[in-house]
C-alpha positions, 0 to 999 in steps of 0.5 A: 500500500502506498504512503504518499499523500494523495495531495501535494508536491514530491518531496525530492521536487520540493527540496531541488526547488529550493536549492538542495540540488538536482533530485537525484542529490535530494533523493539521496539526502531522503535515503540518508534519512537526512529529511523529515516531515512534521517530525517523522523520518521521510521516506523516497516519494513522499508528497508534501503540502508547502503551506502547511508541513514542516520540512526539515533537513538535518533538523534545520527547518527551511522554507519550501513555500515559494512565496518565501522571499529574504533580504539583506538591508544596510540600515541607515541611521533614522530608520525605524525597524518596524512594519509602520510608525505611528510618527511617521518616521521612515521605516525599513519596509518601505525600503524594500518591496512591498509584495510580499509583505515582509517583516524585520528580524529582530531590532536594530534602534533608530540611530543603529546602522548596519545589517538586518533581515527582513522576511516572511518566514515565521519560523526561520525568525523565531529561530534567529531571534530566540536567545535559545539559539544563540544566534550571533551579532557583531557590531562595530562600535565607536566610543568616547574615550579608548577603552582600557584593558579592563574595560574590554575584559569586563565587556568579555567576561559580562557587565551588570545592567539594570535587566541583569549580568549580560553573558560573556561577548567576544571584544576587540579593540580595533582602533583608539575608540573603536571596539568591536563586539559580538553578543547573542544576545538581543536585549534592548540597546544592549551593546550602547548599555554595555559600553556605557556601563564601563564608561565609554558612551557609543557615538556611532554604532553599526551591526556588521553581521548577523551569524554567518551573513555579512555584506561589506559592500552594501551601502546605506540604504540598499537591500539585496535578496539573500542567496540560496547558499546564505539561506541554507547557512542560516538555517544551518546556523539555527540548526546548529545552535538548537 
């Protein structure tokens, strides 16, 4: 008796379409028992809905709609990350299409600069945002003053903020009054708190990558749609972190 649903797409179509490789690679991904569906281990012909299943591989959910888009954004400083702004102010959605509609991942403050995602797929923005998953963001950070060897340690090794002791960040000083951090964490303002809790206010502040993305030639402003490759390495990421 067969176990293919009787609606839907062929699995191994599904996983070709969305850049696993030819099919013939995306039947032996199924054989490995690298696939599941909804949990449950795939098996060679299996048919999928795209609306509804969850299809994993190698536990990293990914996104078989097609109407699933992903960009890249440099944000500019005086945009805000949000769908719409009661004030008025620009915001990053009107930077990038409208249709589909699209939604930032996680936060970037008004006066923030660097990269963001924007998406419509919940599940990959659950996973990138969820501190669980550990997900990492640098920044480059400009400051007053240069900070001393203790004041890079204790950013290293976690400062005490009025929401709690921030976990341990990797730190470097890059030049006199430049630091770069990278947290996976995403509590509000938390890399302008961290700075000022050690004495040194941020003056400019830019995210630089977000796990394994980053776009040094993206200026301000400009967006690009996410490569194939760079959505599996996000979903390997969040795999990897889970």
């Amino acid at each position: 008796m067969s176990t293919e649903k009787p609606e839907g797409e062929r699995l191994q179509k599904v996983l070709s379409r969305v850049g696993f490789g030819s099919r013939r690679v995306c039947e032996a991904l199924i054989l490995e028992g690298k696939v599941k569906v909804n949990g449950q281990e795939a098996q060679l012909g299996c048919r999928v809905e795209i609306e509804t299943d969850l299809v994993t591989v190698d536990g990293a959910p990914i996104g078989v709609r097609p109407d699933f888009v992903y960009y890249l954004l440099n944000k500019p400083a005086g945009v805000v990350t949000t769908a719409d702004d009661p004030q008025g102010r620009p915001t990053v959605v009107e930077i990038v299409p409208s249709d589909p509609r699209v939604f930032p991942v996680g936060r970037l403050d008004s006066d923030t600069e660097g990269l963001l995602i924007l998406t419509n797929n919940g599940e990959l923005t659950h996973r990138l945002t969820h501190p669980s998953f550990g997900v990492e963001k640098e920044y480059v950070a400009v400051v007053e003053g240069n900070p001393s060897r203790s004041s890079l340690r204790l950013l290293r090794e976690g400062v005490d903020l009025e929401d709690g002791k921030t976990s341990p960040a990797k730190v470097a000083l890059i030049e006199e009054g430049t630091i770069r951090l990278t947290i996976h964490e995403g509590r509000n303002r938390q890399v302008r708190r961290m700075c000022s809790t050690v004495g040194h206010q941020v003056k400019r502040l830019i995210r630089t990558r977000i796990g394994p993305l980053s776009d040094r030639s993206l200026s301000p402003g400009e967006w690009r749609e996410l490569t194939m490759t760079e959505i599996r390495s996000l979903e390997r990421a969040v795999a990897d972190s889970d």
